[in-house]
C-alpha positions as CSV (number, residue, x, y, z in Angstrom):
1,X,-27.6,-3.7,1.9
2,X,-23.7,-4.8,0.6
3,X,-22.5,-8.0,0.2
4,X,-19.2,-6.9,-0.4
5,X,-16.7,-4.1,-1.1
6,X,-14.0,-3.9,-3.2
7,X,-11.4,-1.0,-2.9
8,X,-8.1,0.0,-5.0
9,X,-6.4,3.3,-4.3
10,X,-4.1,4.8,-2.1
11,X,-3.3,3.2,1.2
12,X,-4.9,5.7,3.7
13,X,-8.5,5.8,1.4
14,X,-8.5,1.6,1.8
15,X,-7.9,1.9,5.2
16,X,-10.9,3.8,6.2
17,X,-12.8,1.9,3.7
18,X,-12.3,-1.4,5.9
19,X,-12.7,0.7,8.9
20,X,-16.2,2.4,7.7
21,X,-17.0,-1.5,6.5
22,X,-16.6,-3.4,10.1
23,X,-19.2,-2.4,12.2
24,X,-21.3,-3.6,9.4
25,X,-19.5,-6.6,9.0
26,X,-19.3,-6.4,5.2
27,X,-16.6,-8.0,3.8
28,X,-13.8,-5.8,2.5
29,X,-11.5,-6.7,-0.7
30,X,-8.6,-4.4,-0.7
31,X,-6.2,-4.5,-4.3
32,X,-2.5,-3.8,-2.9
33,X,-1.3,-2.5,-6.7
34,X,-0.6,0.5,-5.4
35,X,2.0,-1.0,-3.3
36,X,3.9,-2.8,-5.7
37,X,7.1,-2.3,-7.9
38,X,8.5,-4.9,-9.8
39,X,5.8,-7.7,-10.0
40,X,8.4,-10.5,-8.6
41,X,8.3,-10.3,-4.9
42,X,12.1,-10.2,-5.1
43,X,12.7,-6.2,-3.6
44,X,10.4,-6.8,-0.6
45,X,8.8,-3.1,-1.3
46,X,5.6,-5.1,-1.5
47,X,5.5,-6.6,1.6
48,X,2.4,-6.5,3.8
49,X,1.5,-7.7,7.1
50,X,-1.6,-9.5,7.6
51,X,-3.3,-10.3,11.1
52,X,-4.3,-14.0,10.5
53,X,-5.9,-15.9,13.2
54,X,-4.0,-14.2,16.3
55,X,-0.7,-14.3,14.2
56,X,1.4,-11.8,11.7
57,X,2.0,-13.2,8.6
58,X,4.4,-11.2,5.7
59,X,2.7,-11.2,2.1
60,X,4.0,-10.3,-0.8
61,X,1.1,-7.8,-3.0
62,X,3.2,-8.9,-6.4
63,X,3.1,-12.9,-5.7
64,X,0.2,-14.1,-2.9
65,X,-2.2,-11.3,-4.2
66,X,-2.8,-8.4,-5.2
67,X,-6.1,-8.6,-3.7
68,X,-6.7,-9.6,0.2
69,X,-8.7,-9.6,3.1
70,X,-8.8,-5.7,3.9
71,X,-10.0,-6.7,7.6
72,X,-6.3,-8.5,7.7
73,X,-4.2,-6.1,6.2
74,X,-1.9,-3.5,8.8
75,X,-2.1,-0.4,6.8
76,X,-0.1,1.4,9.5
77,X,2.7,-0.4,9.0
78,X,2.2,-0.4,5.0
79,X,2.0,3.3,5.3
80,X,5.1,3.8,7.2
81,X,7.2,1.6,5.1
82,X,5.9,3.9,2.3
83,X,7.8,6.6,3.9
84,X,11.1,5.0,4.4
85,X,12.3,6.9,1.4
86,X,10.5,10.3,2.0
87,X,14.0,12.2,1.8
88,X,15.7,10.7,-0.7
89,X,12.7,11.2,-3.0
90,X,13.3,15.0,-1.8
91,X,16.2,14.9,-2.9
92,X,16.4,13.1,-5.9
93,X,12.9,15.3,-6.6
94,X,14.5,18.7,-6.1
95,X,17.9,17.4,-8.2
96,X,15.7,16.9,-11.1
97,X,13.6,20.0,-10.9
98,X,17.0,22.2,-10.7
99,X,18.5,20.7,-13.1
100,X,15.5,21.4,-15.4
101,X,15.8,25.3,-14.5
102,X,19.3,26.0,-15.0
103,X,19.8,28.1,-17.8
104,X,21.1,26.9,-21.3
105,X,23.6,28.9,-22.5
């Protein structure tokens, strides 16, 4: 039997962590580090909604936790905002790996 679980790692992992934890009714402590970028709440990439008592309230991960209430947390919309920079990474990704091939000469 668990009192209590207590998961840090990437978004999708915690999210089926609290979803393998609720039928059970075992509270779930999820750490949002993972999320976070510079530690002062200040370029919102840390920003979480949580489902409190029938209403959706924005957190930041760097300043009102890390840690929360994983049964609170919307990791779908956590995991999307992850991806709002998918191309650009691409890009700025394949820039650097080219420019580490060209040839010296």
């Amino acid at each position: 039997r668990f009192d209590m679980i207590i998961t840090i790692g990437p978004l999708i992992m915690m999210k089926f962590v609290v979803a393998t934890a609720k039928p059970f009714g075992v509270p779930v402590t999820v750490s949002m580090n993972p999320i976070m970028i510079d530690g002062t709440g200040m370029c919102g990439g840390c920003r979480l909604t949580l489902n409190q008592d029938g209403k959706r309230v924005t957190k930041f991960a760097c300043v009102d936790g890390p840690d929360f209430d994983g049964h609170l947390v919307d990791f779908d919309e956590a995991m999307k905002r992850g991806t709002m920079y998918r191309d650009f990474e691409q890009h700025a990704r394949e820039a650097h790996c080219n420019l580490m091939n060209k040839e010296v000469k």
